[in-house]
C-alpha atoms as one frame of an Amber mdcrd trajectory, in Angstrom:
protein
 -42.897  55.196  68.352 -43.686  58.886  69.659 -42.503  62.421  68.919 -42.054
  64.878  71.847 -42.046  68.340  69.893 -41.312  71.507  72.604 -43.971  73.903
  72.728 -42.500  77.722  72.010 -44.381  79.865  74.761 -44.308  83.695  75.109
 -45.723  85.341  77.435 -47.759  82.111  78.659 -49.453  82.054  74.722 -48.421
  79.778  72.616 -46.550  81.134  69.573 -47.119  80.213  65.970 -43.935  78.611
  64.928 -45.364  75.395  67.632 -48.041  74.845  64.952 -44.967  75.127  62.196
 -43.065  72.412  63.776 -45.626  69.870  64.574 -46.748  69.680  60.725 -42.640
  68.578  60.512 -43.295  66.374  63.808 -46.780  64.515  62.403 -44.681  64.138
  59.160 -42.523  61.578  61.041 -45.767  59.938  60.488 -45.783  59.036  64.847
 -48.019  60.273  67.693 -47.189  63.610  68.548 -46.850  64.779  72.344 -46.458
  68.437  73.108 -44.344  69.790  76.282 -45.541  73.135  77.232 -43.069  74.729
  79.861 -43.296  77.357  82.168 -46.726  79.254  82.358 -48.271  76.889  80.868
 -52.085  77.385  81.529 -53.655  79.272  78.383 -50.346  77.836  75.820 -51.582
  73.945  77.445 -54.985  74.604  76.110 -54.210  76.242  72.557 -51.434  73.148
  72.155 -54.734  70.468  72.813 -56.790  72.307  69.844 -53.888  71.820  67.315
 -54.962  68.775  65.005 -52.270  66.141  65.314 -51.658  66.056  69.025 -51.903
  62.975  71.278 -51.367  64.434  74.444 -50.204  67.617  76.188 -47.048  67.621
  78.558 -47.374  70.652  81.178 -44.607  71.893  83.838 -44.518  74.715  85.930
 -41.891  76.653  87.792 -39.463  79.425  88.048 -36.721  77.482  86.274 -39.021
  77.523  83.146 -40.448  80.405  83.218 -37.943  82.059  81.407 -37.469  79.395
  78.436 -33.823  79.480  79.820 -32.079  76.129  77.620 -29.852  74.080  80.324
 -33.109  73.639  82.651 -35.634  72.742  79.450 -32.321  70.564  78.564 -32.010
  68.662  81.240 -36.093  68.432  81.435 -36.755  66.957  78.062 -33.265  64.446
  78.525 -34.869  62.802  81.680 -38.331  62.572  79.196 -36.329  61.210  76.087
 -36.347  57.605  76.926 -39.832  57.729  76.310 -39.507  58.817  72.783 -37.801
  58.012  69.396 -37.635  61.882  68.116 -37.557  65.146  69.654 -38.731  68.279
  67.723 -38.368  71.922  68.095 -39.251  75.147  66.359 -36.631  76.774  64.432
 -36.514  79.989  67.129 -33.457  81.115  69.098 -35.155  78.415  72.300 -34.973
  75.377  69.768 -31.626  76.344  68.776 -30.636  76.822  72.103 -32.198  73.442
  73.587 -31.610  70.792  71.052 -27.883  70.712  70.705 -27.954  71.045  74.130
 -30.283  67.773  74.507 -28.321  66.310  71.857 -24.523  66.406  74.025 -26.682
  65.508  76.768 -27.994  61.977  75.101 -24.103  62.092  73.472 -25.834  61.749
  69.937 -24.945  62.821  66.764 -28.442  64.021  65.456 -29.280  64.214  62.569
 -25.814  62.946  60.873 -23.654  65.457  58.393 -23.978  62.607  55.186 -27.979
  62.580  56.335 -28.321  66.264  55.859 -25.856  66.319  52.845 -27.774  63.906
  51.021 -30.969  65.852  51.986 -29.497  69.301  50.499 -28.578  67.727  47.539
 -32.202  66.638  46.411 -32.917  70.259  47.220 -30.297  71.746  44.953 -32.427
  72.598  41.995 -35.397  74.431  43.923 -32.503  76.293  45.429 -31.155  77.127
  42.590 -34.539  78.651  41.034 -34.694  81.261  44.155 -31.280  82.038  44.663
 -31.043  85.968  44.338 -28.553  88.208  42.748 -27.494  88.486  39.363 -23.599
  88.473  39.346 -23.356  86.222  42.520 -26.198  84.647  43.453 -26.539  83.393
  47.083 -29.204  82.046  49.426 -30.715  84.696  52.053 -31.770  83.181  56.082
 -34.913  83.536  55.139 -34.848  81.278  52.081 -32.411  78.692  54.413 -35.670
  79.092  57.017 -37.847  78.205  54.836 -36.350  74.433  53.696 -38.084  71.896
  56.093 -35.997  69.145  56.399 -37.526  65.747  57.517 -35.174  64.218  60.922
 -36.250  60.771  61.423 -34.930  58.840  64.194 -31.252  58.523  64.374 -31.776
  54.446  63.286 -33.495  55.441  60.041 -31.005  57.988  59.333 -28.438  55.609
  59.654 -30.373  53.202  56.811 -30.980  56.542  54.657 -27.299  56.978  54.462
 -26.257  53.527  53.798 -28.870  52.860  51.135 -27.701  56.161  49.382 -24.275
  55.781  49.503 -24.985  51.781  48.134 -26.690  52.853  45.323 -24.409  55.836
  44.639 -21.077  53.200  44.507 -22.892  51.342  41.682 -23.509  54.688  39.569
 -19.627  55.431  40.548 -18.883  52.344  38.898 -20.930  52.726  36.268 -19.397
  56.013  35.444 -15.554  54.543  35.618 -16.744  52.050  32.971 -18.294  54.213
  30.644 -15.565  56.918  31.188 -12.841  53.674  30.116 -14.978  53.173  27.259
 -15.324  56.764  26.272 -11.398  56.666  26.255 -11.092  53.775  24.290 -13.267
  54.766  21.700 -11.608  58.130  21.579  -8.366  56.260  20.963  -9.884  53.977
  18.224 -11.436  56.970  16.290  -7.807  58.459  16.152  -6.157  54.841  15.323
  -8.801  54.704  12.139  -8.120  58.183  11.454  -4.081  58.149  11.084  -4.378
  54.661   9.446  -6.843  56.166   6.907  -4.479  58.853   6.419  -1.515  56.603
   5.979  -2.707  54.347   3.797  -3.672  51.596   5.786  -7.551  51.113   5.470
């Protein structure tokens, strides 16, 4: 089991947000390998210093020099077999690349209930830096900021199912106690009009 996280290169350095992701990658708690694209000489050797990384992936050429998304697309598709996650920074080349890889694999990644799940054990911290007084709302930056653990797609799967198991039993749980609210609400008044009617 091995991550593939793509590097973020400007200008042929390697920018900061590469070290962001892999602490996200190595939390997958598998090898991490790094693809460095384009000019990849001085951003290769800053990648191998960052602790966590098994192995640096270089490749050269005009149709990465540019960190243009349907040729670093189609690059890391024909490298995925070789890998159970893919990771990217949050910048405008992650966004751009991952869905991208993702049509191109015709996966679903990460699922909707996976991330809704997720959000939901988030909702309190959220709440506490929500801003505004009258309306309060959450800013990008404090959307940025949420690092949200993507294992494999398999795993994801098994998160969901487990969840929703356990969440059908508090479901029922809450339709019997609910009945038995009612019921008790409806004794209470039975002993109440009989006491008033003479019948206690």
């Amino acid at each position: 089991m091995t991550t593939l996280l793509l590097a973020e290169v400007h200008g042929g350095k390697l920018n900061d947000s590469t070290a962001k992701a892999l602490t996200a990658a190595a939390a997958l708690g598998a090898p991490v390998h790094i693809l460095v694209a384009g000019d990849a000489g001085e951003a290769a050797q800053a990648a191998a210093k960052l602790v966590g990384v098994e192995k640096v992936l270089t490749i050269a050429g005009d149709a990465f020099a540019h960190g243009l998304a349907e040729p670093l697309a189609d690059l890391i598709v024909s490298l995925a077999p070789s890998y159970d996650a893919i990771v990217a920074p949050a910048t405008s080349t992650g966004k751009n690349v991952l869905p991208r890889v993702a049509a191109l694999l015709d996966v679903d990644y990460p699922l909707k209930l996976y991330l809704l799940y997720f959000l939901h054990t988030q909702t309190n911290r959220l709440r506490g830096v929500n801003q505004g007084a009258a309306q309060p709302n959450l800013n990008t930056t404090i959307i940025k900021g949420i690092n949200v653990p993507v294992p494999p797609l398999a795993e994801q799967t098994r998160i969901v199912a487990e969840v929703e198991r356990r969440l059908s039993v508090v479901e029922e749980l809450e339709t019997v106690v609910s009945a038995n609210l009612q019921r008790a609400t409806r004794f209470r008044q039975s002993i109440l009009q009989r006491a008033f009617i003479g019948e206690l």
